[in-house]
C-alpha positions as CSV (number, residue, x, y, z in Angstrom):
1,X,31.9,112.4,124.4
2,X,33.9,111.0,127.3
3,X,36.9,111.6,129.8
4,X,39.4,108.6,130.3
5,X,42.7,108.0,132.0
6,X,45.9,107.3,130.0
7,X,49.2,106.8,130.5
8,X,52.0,109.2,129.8
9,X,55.6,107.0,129.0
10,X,57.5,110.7,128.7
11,X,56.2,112.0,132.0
12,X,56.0,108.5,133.5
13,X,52.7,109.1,135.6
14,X,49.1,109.0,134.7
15,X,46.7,111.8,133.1
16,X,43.0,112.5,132.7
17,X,42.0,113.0,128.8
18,X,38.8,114.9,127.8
19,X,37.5,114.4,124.2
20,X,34.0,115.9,122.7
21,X,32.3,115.3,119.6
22,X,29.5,116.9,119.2
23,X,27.5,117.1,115.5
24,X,24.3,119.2,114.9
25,X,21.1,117.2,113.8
26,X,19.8,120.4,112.1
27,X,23.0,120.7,109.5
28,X,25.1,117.5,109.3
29,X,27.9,120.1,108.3
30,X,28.3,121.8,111.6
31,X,30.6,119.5,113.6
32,X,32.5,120.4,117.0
33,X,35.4,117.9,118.1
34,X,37.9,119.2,121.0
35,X,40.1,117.3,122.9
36,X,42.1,118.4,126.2
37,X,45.2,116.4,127.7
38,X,47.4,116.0,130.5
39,X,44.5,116.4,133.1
40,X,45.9,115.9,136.5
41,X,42.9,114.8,138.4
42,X,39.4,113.0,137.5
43,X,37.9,115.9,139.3
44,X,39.7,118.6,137.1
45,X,38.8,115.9,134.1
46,X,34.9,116.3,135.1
47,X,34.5,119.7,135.3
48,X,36.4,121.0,132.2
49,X,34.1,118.2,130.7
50,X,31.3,119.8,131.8
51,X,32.1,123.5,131.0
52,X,33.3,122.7,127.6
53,X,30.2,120.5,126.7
54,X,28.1,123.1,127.6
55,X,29.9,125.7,125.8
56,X,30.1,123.3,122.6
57,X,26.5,123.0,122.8
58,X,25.9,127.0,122.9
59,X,28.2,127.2,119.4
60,X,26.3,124.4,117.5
61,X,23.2,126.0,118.1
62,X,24.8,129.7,117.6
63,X,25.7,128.2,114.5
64,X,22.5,126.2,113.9
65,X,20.1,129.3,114.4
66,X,22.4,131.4,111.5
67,X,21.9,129.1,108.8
68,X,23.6,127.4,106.2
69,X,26.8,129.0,104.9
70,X,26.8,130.4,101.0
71,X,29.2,126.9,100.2
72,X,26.6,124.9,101.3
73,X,24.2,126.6,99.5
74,X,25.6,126.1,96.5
75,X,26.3,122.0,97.3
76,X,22.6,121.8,97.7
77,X,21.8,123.9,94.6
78,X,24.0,121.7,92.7
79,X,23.0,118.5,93.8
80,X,19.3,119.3,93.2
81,X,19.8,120.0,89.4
82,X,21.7,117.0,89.6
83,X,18.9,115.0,90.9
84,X,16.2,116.8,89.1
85,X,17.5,118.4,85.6
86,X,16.1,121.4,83.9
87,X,16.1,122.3,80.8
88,X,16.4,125.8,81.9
89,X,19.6,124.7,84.0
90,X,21.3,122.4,82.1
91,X,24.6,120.7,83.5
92,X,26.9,122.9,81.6
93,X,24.6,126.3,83.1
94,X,25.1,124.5,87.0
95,X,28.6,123.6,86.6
96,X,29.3,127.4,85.3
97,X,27.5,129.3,88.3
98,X,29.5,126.8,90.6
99,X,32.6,127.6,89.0
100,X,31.6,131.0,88.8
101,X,30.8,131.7,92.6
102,X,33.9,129.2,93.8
103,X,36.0,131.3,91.8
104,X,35.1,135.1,92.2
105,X,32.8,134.9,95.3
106,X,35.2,132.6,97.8
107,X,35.8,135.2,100.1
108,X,31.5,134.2,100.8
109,X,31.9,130.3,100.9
110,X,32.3,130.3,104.7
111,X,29.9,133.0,105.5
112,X,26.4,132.1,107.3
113,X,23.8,133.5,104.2
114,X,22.2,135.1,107.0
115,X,25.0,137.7,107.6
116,X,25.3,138.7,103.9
117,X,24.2,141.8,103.1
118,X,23.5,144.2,99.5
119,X,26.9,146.0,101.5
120,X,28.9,142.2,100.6
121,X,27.4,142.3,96.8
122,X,28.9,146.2,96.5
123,X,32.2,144.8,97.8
124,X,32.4,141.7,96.4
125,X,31.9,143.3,92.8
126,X,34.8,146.2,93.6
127,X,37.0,142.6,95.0
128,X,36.3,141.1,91.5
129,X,37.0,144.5,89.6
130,X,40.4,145.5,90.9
131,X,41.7,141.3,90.3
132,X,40.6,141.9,86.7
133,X,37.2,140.9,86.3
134,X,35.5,142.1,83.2
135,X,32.4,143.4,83.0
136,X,30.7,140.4,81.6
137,X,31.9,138.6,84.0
138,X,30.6,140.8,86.9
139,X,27.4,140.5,85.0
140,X,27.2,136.8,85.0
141,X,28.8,136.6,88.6
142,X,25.8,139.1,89.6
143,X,23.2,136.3,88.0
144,X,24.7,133.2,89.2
145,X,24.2,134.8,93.0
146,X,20.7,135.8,91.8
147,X,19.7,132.5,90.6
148,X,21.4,130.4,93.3
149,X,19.5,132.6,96.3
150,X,16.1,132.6,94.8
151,X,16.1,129.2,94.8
152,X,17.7,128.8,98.4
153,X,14.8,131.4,99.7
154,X,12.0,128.9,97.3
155,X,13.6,125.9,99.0
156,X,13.6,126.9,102.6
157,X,17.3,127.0,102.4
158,X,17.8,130.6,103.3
159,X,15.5,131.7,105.8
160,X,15.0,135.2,107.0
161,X,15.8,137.2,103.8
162,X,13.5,138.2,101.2
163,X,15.6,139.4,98.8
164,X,19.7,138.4,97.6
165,X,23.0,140.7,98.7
166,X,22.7,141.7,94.6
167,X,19.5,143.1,94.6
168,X,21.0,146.7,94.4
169,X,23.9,146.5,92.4
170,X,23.1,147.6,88.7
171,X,25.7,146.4,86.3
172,X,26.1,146.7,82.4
173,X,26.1,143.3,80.4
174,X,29.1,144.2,78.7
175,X,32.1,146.5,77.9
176,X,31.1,149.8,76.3
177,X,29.6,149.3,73.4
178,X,31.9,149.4,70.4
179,X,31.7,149.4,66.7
180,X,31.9,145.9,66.5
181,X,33.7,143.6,63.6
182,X,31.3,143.7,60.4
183,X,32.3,143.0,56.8
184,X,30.6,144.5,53.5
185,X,29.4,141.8,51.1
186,X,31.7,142.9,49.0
187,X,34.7,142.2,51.3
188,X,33.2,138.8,52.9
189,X,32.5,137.7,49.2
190,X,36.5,138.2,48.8
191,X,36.9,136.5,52.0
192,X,35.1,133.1,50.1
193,X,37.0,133.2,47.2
194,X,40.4,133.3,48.5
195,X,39.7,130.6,50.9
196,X,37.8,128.5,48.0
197,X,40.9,129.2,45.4
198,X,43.6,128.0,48.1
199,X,41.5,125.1,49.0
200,X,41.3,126.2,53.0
201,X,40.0,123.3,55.2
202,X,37.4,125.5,56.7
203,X,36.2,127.2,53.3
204,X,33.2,124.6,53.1
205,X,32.4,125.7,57.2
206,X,32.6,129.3,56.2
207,X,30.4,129.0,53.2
208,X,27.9,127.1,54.9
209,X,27.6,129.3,58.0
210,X,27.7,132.5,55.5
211,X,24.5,131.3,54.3
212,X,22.7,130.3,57.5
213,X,23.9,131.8,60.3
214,X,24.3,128.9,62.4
215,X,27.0,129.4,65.8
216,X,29.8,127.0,65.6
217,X,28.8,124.3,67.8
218,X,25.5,124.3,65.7
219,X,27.3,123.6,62.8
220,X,29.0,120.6,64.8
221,X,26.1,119.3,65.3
222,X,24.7,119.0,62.1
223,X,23.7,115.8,60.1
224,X,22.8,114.9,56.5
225,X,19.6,114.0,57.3
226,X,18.7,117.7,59.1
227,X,19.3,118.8,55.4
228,X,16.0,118.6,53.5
229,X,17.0,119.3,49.6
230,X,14.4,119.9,46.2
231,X,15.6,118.0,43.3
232,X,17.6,119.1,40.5
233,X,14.9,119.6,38.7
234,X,13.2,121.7,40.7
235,X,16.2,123.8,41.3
236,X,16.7,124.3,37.6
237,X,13.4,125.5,37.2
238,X,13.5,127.5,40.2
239,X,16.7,129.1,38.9
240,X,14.7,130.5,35.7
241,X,11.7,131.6,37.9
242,X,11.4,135.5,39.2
243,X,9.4,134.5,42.2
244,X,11.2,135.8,44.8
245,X,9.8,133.6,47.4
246,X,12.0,130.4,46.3
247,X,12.3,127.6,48.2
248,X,15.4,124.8,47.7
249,X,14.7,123.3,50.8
250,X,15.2,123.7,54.6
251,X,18.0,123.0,56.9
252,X,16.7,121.8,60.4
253,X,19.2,123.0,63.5
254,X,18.2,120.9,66.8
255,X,21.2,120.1,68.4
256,X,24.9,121.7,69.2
257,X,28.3,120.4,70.5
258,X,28.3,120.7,74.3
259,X,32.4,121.3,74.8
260,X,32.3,121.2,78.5
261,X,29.9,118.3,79.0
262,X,31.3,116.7,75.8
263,X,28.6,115.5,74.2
264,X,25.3,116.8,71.9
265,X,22.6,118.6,73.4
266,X,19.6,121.4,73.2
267,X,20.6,124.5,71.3
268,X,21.2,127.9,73.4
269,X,17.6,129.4,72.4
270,X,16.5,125.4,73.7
271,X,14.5,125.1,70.9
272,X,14.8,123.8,67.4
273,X,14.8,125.8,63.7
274,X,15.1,125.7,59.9
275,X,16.6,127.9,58.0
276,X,16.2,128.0,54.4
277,X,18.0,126.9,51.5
278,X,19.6,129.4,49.2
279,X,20.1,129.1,45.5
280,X,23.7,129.4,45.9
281,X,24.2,127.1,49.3
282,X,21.7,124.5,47.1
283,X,24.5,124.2,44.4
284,X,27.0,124.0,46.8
285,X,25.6,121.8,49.2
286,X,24.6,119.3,45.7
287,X,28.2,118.4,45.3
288,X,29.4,118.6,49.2
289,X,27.0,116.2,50.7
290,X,28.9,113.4,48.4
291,X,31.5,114.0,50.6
292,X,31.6,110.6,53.4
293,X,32.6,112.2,57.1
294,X,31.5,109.3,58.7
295,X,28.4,108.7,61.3
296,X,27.8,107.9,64.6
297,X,24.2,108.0,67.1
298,X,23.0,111.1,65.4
299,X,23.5,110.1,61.9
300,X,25.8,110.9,59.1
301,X,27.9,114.1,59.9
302,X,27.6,116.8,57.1
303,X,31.0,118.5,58.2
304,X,34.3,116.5,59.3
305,X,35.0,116.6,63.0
306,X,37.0,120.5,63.3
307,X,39.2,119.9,66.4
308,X,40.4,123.4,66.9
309,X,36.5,124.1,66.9
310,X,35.5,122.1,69.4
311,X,38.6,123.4,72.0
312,X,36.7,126.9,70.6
313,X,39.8,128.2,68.7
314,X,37.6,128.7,65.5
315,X,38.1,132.7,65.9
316,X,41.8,132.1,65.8
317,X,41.6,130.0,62.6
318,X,40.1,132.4,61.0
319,X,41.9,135.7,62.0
320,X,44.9,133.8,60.8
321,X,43.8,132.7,57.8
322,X,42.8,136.5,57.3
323,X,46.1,138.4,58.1
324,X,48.2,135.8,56.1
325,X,45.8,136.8,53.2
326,X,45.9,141.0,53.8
327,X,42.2,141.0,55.1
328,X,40.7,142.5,57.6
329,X,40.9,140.5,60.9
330,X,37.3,138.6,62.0
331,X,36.5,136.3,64.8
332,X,34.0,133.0,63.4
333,X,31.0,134.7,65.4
334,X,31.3,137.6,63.1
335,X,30.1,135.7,60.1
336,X,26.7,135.2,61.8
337,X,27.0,138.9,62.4
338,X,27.4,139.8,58.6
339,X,24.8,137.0,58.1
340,X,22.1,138.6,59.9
341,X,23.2,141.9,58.8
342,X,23.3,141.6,55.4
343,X,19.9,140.1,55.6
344,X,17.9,142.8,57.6
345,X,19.8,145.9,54.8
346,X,18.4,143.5,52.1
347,X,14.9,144.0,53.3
348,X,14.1,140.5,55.1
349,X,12.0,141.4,58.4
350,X,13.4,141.5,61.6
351,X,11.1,138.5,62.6
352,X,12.3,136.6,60.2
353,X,15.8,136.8,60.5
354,X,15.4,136.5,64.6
355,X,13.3,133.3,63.9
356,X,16.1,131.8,61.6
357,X,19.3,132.8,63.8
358,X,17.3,131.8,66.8
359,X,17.3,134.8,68.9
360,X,14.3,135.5,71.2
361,X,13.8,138.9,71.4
362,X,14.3,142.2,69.6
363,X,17.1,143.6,72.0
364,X,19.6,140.9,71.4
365,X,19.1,141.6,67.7
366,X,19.0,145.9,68.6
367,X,23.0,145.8,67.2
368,X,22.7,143.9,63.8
369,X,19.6,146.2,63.3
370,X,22.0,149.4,63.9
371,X,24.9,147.8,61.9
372,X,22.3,147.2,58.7
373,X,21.1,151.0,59.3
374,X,17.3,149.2,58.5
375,X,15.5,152.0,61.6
376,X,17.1,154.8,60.0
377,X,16.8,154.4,56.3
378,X,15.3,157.0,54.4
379,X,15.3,158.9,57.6
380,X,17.2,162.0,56.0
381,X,14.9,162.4,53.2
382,X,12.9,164.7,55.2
383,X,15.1,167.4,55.1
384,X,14.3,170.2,53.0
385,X,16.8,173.1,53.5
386,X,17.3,174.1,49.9
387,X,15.2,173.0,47.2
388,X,16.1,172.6,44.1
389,X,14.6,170.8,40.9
390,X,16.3,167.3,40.1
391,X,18.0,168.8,36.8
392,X,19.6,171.8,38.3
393,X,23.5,171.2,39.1
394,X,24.9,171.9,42.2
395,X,26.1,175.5,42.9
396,X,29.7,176.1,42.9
397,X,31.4,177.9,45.6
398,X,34.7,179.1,43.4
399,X,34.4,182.6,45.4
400,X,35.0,180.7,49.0
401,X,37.5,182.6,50.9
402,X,38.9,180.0,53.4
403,X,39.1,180.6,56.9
404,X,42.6,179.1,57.3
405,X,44.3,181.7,54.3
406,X,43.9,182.4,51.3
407,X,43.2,179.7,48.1
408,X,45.5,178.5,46.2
C-alpha cells in the first residue's frame, strides 16, 4: 500500500500514483489490488488513498464474513482426499464429483456457499436439463453437491447452514424404467457358438464372463493365480456324481482396471469375492489357462490385454459382432444381466447370487429378480374360475359368433 510520484514523458510534468494491495488473513483467496494514476497533487494522492483503503478494507471483510465460495469448497474437498485417502472416496470417485460440479454446476463456482439456497439446487437442475443433462446425470450431480457440503458443514468450511441447496430436490436415479436387454439361454447359447466356430477374439471373454458374472474391468484384472482349480481327477469323478452341490473350484475377484486412474484397484462393492467353478467353465478353463498372456506385479494375466476394453468400447464390440451375425443387439454388461438372471429362474437364492456378482443389497438386484419372474412364479396357480379334472379337454367354442362379422 503506498502513494508515489512519477513522471509522465507524454504529458511531460509530474503525477501522484496510488496503489493498494490488500489480502485477507481469514481466506488467502480474497485479494483486493487497485491502482489510481495521474494524481495532480500529493494532497489529492492522500486522500483518495485514504478513502479507497478504507473502502477496500469494508469489501475484504464483506467478503470475509460470507464465506468461502462453492470453487473453493471444492479445492479444499479435493485436496483433503488427496492428503487423506478413503476407501469410500477413492481418486477416481474425487476426480468425478470435481468434474462433475466444474462441469454442470459452474454457474456456482463464484458464489459465496452462504448465499446458495434449495431455490439455486431447483434451478441449477432445470439449467442442467434444458443443456441435455440425463437423468442419471442429475442424479449424480445432485450427490456430488450432497457429499461435497456435508463434508464442508463437518469441516467448518461452511458455516451458517445446516443443510445443502439439494436437500429438497427429489430426483429419479435413472431414465424410466425400460424393458431392458436380456437373452434366453437358448439365444445367448447361440451367441457362444457362433463366436467359438468363427474363432472371435473375445469368445474366450464372453464365455468366461457368461459363467461368472464378473463386470469388465473385473475380468481385466484377473490373474492365474486368483483361479483355484480341482484336478482332473476329481472333475471326472465329479462329472459322474448326481450331487448337485459340486464344487471344481473357486475363482477369487479382488481387483479391477481403474481406466481413469490407469492402474488396478479395489472392486466397485470394495470388497473381494469368489465365485464358483462350473463344470463347463472347468473344462474350458483346463485347456485356456495353457495359454501364456504374459505377467506383470499382480501375476500372470488369465486374459490378453483387450484394448478396446480398457477405452470401454467392449459394448460396441459386441453389438457388432452381433448384427454382422443376425443376433439380437447386446451391450457387454448385459451378459452379467443374463448371468444373474438365468441363475435366480434356475432356483439359486437371491443371496447367493448377490454374494457372487457382488451386489450389496436386494434393490440393486429388484430388476434381474423381475426379469427371471422368481417373486411371481406359481403366483397364477391360485386361480380357480373353472374347474375341471386334468383328463377333461378343453371346450370348444365352434358356435362363437364374432363381434367383428360373421365366421368364415
Amino acid at each position: 500500500m503506498s502513494f508515489k510520484k512519477y513522471f509522465d514523458k507524454v504529458d511531460g510534468r509530474d503525477y501522484w500514483c496510488v496503489q493498494i494491495h490488500m489480502r485477507s488473513k481469514v481466506n488467502r483467496k480474497i485479494r483486493i489490488q487497485k491502482r489510481l494514476i495521474k494524481i495532480k497533487t500529493e494532497e489529492e494522492a492522500k486522500k483518495l488513498y485514504e478513502m479507497n483503503f478504507h473502502s477496500i478494507c469494508r469489501e475484504i471483510a464483506r467478503r470475509e464474513s460470507e464465506g468461502l465460495s462453492w470453487g473453493e469448497v471444492l479445492e479444499k474437498w479435493e485436496l483433503w482426499y488427496r492428503r487423506f485417502p478413503s476407501r469410500r472416496w477413492d481418486p477416481g470417485t474425487v476426480r468425478d464429483y470435481i468434474a462433475l460440479n466444474r462441469n454442470w454446476a459452474s454457474e456456482w463456482l463464484g458464489k459465496p456457499v452462504s448465499k446458495l439456497t434449495v431455490s439455486d439446487g431447483f434451478q441449477l437442475i432445470e439449467s442442467c436439463r434444458s443443456k441435455g443433462a440425463s437423468a442419471k446425470l442429475l442424479y449424480q450431480l445432485r450427490t456430488a453437491i450432497n457429499v461435497v457440503f456435508k463434508w464442508g458443514m463437518s469441516s467448518g468450511n461452511i458455516v451458517g447452514k445446516d443443510h445443502s441447496p439439494m436437500f429438497s430436490v427429489e430426483l429419479p436415479k435413472g431414465e424410466e424404467d425400460l424393458e431392458p436387454e436380456i437373452l434366453t439361454r437358448s439365444q445367448f447359447a447361440d451367441l457362444l457358438e457362433r463366436a467359438r466356430t468363427l474363432e472371435h477374439d473375445w469368445y474366450p471373454l464372453w464365455k468366461f464372463d457368461a459363467h461368472t458374472g464378473l463386470r469388465a474391468s473385473e475380468l481385466d484384472g484377473l490373474r492365474k493365480k486368483d483361479i483355484d482349480l480341482v484336478s482332473k481327477e476329481k472333475a471326472l469323478e465329479l462329472d459322474r456324481s448326481t450331487d448337485p452341490n459340486k464344487n471344481y473350484g473357486f475363482i477369487r475377484v479382488c481387483r479391477q482396471w481403474k481406466q481413469k486412474l490407469k492402474r488396478y484397484g479395489q472392486l466397485k462393492g470394495r470388497y473381494w469375492r469368489t465365485v464358483p467353478v462350473s463344470s463347463q467353465l472347468y473344462w474350458f478353463l483346463a485347456e485356456y489357462l495353457k495359454n501364456d498372456f504374459g505377467s506383470d506385479e499382480h501375476g500372470e494375466r488369465l486374459f490378453p490385454v483387450y484394448d478396446d476394453l480398457r477405452r470401454g468400447q467392449q459394448a460396441a464390440v459386441l453389438r457388432a459382432f452381433c448384427e454382422t451375425q443376425g443376433l439380437q443387439s447386446i451391450k457387454f454388461h448385459t451378459i452379467r444381466a443374463c448371468w444373474a438372471t438365468h441363475l435366480l429362474a434356475a432356483g439359486v437364492s437371491e443371496i447367493k447370487v448377490m454374494k457372487m456378482g457382488g451386489w450389496k443389497d436386494r434393490e440393486t438386484m429388484m430388476k434381474y429378480i423381475r426379469l427371471s419372474g422368481v417373486d411371481e412364479s406359481g403366483g397364477t396357480e391360485a386361480l380357480d374360475l373353472m374347474p375341471m379334472k386334468a383328463s377333461e379337454p378343453e371346450p370348444r367354442y365352434s358356435n362363437v359368433v364374432s363381434l367383428f362379422g360373421q365366421n368364415k
